[in-house]
C-alpha positions as CSV (number, residue, x, y, z in Angstrom):
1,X,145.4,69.7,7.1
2,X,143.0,72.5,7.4
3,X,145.5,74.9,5.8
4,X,145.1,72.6,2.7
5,X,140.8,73.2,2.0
6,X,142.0,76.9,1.1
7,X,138.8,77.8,3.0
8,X,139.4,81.8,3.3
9,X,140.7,81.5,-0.6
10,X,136.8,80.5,-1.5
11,X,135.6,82.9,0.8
12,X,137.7,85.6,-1.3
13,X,136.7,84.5,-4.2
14,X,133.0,84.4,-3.3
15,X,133.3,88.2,-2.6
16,X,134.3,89.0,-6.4
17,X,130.7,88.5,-6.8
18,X,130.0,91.6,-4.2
19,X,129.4,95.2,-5.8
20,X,132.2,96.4,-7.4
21,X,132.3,99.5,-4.7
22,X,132.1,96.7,-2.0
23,X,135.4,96.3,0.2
24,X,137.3,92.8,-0.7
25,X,138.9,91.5,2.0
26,X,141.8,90.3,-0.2
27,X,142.5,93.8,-0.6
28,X,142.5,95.2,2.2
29,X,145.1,97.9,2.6
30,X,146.2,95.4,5.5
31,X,147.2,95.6,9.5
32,X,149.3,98.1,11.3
33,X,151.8,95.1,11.7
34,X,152.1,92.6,9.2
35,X,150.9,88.5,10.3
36,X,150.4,85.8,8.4
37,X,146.5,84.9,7.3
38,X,144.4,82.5,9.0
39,X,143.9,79.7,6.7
40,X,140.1,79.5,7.6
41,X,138.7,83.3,8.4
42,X,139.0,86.6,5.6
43,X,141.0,89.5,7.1
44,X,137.3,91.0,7.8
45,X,136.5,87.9,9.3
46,X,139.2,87.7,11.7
47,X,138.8,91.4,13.2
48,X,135.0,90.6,13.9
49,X,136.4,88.0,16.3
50,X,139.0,89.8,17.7
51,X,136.5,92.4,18.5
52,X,134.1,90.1,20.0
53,X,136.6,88.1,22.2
54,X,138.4,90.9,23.5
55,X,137.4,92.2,27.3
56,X,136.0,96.0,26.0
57,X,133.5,94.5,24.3
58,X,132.2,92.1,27.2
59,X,132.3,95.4,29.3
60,X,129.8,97.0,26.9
61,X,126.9,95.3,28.6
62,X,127.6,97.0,32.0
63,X,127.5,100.3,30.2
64,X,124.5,102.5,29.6
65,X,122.8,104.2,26.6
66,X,120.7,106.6,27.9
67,X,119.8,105.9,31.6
68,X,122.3,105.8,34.3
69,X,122.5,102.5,35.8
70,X,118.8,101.3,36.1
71,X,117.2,98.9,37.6
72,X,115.0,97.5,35.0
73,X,116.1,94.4,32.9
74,X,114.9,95.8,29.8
75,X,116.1,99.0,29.5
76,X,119.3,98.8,26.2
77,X,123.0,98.6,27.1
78,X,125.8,99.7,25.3
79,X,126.4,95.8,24.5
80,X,122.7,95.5,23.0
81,X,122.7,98.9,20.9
82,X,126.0,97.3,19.8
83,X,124.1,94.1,18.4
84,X,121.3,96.0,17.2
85,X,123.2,98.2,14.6
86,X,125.1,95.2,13.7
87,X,121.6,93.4,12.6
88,X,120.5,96.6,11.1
89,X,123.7,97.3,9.3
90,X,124.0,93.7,8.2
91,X,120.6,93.8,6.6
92,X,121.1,97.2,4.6
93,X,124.6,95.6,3.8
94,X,123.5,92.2,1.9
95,X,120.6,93.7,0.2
96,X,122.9,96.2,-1.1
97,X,125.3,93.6,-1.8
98,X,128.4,95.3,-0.3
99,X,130.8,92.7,2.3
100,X,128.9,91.8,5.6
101,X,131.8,90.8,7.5
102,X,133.1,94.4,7.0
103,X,130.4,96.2,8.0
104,X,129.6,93.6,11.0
105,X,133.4,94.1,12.7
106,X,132.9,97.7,12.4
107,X,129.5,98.0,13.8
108,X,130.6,95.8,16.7
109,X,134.2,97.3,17.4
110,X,132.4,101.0,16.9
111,X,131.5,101.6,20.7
112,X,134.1,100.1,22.2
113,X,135.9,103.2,23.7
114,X,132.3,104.7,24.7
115,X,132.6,105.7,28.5
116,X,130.7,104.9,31.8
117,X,127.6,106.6,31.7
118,X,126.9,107.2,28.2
119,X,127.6,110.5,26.6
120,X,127.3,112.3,29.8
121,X,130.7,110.3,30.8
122,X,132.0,111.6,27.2
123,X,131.5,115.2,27.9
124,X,133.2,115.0,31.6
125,X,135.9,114.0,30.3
126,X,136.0,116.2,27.1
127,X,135.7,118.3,29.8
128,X,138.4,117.5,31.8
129,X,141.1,116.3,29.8
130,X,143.5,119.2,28.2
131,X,143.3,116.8,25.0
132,X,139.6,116.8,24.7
133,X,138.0,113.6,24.4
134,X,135.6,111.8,22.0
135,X,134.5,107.7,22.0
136,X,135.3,107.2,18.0
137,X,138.9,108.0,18.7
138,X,138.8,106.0,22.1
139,X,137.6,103.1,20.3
140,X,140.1,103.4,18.0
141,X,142.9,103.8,20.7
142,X,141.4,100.3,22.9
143,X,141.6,98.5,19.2
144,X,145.3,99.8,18.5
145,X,146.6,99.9,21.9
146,X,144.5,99.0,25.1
147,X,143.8,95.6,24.1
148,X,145.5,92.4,25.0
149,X,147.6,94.3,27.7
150,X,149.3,97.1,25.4
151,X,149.1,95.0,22.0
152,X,146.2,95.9,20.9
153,X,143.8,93.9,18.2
154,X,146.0,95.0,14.9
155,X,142.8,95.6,13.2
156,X,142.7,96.1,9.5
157,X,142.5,99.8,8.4
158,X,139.3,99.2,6.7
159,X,137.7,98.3,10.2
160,X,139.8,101.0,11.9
161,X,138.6,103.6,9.8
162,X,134.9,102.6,10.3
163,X,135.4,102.7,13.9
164,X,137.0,106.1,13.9
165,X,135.1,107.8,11.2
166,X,131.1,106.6,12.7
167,X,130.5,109.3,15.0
168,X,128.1,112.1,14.6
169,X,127.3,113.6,17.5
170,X,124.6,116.5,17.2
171,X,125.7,117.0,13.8
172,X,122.2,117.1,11.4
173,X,121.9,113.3,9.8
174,X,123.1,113.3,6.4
175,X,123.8,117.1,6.5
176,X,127.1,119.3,5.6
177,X,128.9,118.1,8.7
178,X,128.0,114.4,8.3
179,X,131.4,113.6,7.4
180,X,132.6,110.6,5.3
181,X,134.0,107.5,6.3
182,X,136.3,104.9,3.7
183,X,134.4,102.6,2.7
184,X,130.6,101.9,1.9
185,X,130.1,99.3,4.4
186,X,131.6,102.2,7.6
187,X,128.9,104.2,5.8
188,X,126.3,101.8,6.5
189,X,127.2,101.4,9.8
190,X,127.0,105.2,10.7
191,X,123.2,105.4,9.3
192,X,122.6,102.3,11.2
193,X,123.6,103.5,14.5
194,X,121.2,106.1,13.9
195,X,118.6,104.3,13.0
196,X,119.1,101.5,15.7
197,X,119.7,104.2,18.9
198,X,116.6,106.6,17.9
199,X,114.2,103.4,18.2
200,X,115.7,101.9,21.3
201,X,115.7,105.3,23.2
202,X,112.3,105.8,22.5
203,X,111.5,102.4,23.9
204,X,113.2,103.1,27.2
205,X,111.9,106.7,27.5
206,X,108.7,105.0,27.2
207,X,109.6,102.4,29.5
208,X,110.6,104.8,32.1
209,X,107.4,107.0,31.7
210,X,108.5,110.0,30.1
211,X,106.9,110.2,27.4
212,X,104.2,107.7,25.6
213,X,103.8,106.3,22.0
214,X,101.2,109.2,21.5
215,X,103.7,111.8,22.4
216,X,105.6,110.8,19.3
217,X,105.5,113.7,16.8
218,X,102.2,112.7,14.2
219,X,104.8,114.2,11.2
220,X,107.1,111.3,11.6
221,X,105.1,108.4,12.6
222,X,103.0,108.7,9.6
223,X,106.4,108.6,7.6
224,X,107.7,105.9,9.6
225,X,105.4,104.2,11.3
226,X,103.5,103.7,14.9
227,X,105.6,100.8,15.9
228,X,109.4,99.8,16.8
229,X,109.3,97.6,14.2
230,X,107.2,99.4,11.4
231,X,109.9,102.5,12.3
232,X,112.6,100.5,11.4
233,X,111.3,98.4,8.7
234,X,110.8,101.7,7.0
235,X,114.2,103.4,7.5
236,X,115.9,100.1,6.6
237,X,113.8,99.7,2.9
238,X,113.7,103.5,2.5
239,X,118.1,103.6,2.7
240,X,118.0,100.5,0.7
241,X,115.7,101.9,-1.9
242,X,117.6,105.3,-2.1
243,X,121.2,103.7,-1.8
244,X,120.5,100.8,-4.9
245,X,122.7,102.2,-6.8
246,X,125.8,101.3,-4.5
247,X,125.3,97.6,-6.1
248,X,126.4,98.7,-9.2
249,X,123.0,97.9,-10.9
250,X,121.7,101.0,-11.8
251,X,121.8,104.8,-12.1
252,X,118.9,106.4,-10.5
253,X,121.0,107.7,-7.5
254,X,124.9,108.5,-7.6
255,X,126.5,105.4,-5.5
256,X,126.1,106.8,-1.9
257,X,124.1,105.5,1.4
258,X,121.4,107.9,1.8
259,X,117.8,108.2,2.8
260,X,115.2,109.7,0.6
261,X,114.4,113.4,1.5
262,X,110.1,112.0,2.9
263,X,112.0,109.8,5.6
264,X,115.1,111.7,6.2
265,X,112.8,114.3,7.4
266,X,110.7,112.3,9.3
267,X,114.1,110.6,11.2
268,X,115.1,114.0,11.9
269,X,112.2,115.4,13.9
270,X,112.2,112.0,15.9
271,X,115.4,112.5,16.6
272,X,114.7,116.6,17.6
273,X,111.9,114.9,19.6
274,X,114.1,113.2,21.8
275,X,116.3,115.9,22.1
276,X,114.0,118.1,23.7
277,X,111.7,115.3,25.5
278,X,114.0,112.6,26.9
279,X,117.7,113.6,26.6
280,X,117.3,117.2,28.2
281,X,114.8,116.2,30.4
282,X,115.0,117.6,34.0
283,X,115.1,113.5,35.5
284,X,117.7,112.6,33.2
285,X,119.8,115.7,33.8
286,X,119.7,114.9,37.6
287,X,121.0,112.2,36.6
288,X,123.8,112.8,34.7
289,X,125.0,115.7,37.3
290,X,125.5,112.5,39.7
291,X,127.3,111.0,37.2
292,X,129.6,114.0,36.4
293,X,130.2,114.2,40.5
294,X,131.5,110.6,40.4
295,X,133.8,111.2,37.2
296,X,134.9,114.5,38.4
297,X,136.0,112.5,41.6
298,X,137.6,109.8,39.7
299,X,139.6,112.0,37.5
300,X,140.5,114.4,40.6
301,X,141.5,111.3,42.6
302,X,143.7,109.2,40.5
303,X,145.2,112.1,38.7
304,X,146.9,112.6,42.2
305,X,147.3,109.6,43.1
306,X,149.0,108.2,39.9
307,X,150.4,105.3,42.1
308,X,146.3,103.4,42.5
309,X,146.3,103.1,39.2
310,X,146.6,99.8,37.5
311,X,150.3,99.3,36.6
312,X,149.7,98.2,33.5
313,X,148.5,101.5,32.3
314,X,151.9,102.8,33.1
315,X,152.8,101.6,29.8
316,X,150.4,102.7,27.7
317,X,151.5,106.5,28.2
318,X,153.9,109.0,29.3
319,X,151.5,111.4,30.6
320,X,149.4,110.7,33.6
321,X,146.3,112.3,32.6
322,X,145.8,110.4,29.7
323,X,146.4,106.9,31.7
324,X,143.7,108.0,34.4
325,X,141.1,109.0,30.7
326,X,141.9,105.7,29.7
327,X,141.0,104.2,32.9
328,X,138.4,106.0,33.5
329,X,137.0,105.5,29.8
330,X,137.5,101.7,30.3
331,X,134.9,101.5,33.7
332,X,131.2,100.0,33.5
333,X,128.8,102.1,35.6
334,X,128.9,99.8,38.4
335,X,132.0,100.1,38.7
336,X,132.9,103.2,38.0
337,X,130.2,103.7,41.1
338,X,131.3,101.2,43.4
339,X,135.2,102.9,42.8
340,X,133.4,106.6,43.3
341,X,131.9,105.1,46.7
342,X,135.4,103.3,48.4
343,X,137.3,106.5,47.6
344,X,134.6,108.2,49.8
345,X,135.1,105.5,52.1
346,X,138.8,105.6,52.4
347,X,138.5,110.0,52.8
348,X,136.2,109.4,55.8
349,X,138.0,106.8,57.5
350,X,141.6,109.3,57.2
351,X,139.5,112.5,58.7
């Protein structure tokens, strides 16, 4: 019998050798509801494949980062920024010896509540509903409750709190406002996501022709590099570097993911940079005013007509506003799209 090797027992006992501020997974301060362990896969272990199995996450490669449903192969998804701060956060998390199947189930369960259209869908409906609406909470709502029809995934609270506690949104990286998350390894995963989505955007902004490598601010590329890859090789050593001390090995720093002041300011002005080249560009604005018309329809249309909704969304609230969010929040772009488009159909056909 497998339940006999005492496979996940070895696994635990492997992680004693982690840092000492690393999460164990034999002490996790456990699930929402109680369930007996596998006999094979760490608590960690077993929400990473939860995560990955469950249907929000397979939607994440019909949603978009930046660009609103594009034509191009190559531009990233929400699915492959997903992937890409795991690998990132992975890295940073074994070199600094803190638990990397942690920090992987966060990093992979942390957009999962993101809506259609990227964060232009996540300020319509901030917009629209009374309760105000952010994807870190959303994500954690699909893990706790959308999720295997009204079950949810009954995470453990070290995963949920990475999930909730990751965003940042325009708050200055590493600043007063950064916020704190539980554990070392959600910490990881917050820096990571920054490091993976400033890279990748300016790889499609490039790819779309809005700006070029040269346009790149000559402050930060020095720092960081004049490649994808010399940009991220650099963040990644640089937070491993400043952060040693999370190992337990040394004193140089106070045990806390950081980035040395050089790079930190260096991954700030890229970041400023695409502020004011790509994300408030006038194209991309354009495009994000058609994708506020389409959720502004969406939201008008099924808050009135409670009854289209699927019924099994009935159950997952008493107030109809938040069923038709979590709809809404739940679409790919397509889809959300295609849905905009019938409801157009169906108001022609009645006039």
């Amino acid at each position: 019998m497998i339940s006999q090797l005492n496979i996940r027992h070895m696994t635990e006992e492997r992680e004693a050798s982690l840092s000492p501020l690393a999460a164990k997974s034999n002490q996790s301060k456990g699930r929402q509801r109680d369930e007996a362990p596998c006999p094979i896969r760490t608590d960690f272990q077993r929400d990473r494949d939860r995560i990955i199995h469950s249907k929000a996450f397979r939607r994440l490669k019909h949603k978009t980062q930046v660009f609103i449903a594009p034509l191009g192969d190559h531009y990233v998804t929400r699915l492959t920024h997903t992937l890409e701060v795991a690998q990132i956060a992975r890295t940073i998390a074994r070199a600094l010896n803190l638990n990397e199947d942690l920090t992987e189930a966060i990093a992979l369960g942390h957009d999962l509540g993101h809506t259609p259209f990227g964060h232009t869908g996540e300020d319509v409906l901030n917009e629209l509903f009374p309760a105000g609406f952010r994807h870190n909470e959303q994500s954690l709502r699909v893990v706790d409750l959308l999720e295997k029809d009204g079950h949810g995934l009954n995470l453990t609270w070290e995963v949920r709190d990475g999930i909730l506690n990751h965003s940042k949104t325009r708050v200055d990286v590493l600043g007063e406002d950064w916020g704190s998350v539980g554990t070392l390894e959600g910490e990881v995963v917050k820096i990571a996501d920054i490091i993976a989505y400033i890279n990748h955007d300016i790889g499609d902004a490039v790819r779309a022709g809005i700006i070029t490598n040269n346009d790149l601010p000559l402050s930060a590329v020095t720092v960081l590099g004049y490649s994808h890859s010399q940009r991220i090789n650099a963040m990644v050593s640089d937070i491993i570097y400043y952060s040693w001390a999370v190992r337990g090995e040394g004193t140089r720093h106070s045990p806390a993911i950081g980035m040395s002041r050089k790079v930190l300011e260096a991954t700030k002005n890229l970041r400023e940079f695409l502020f004011q080249r790509v994300y408030n560009r006038l194209s991309i604005q354009e495009e994000a005013e058609k994708a506020r018309e389409v959720l502004c329809q969406l939201y008008s249309y099924f808050s009135e007509h409670e009854g289209k909704l699927p019924p099994e969304y009935s159950s997952y609230s008493d107030e109809t506003e938040r069923r038709v969010v979590d709809y809404i929040a739940g679409m790919t772009d397509q889809y959300a799209l295609r849905t905009a488009k019938e409801l157009s159909l169906t108001k022609s056909k009645i006039k």
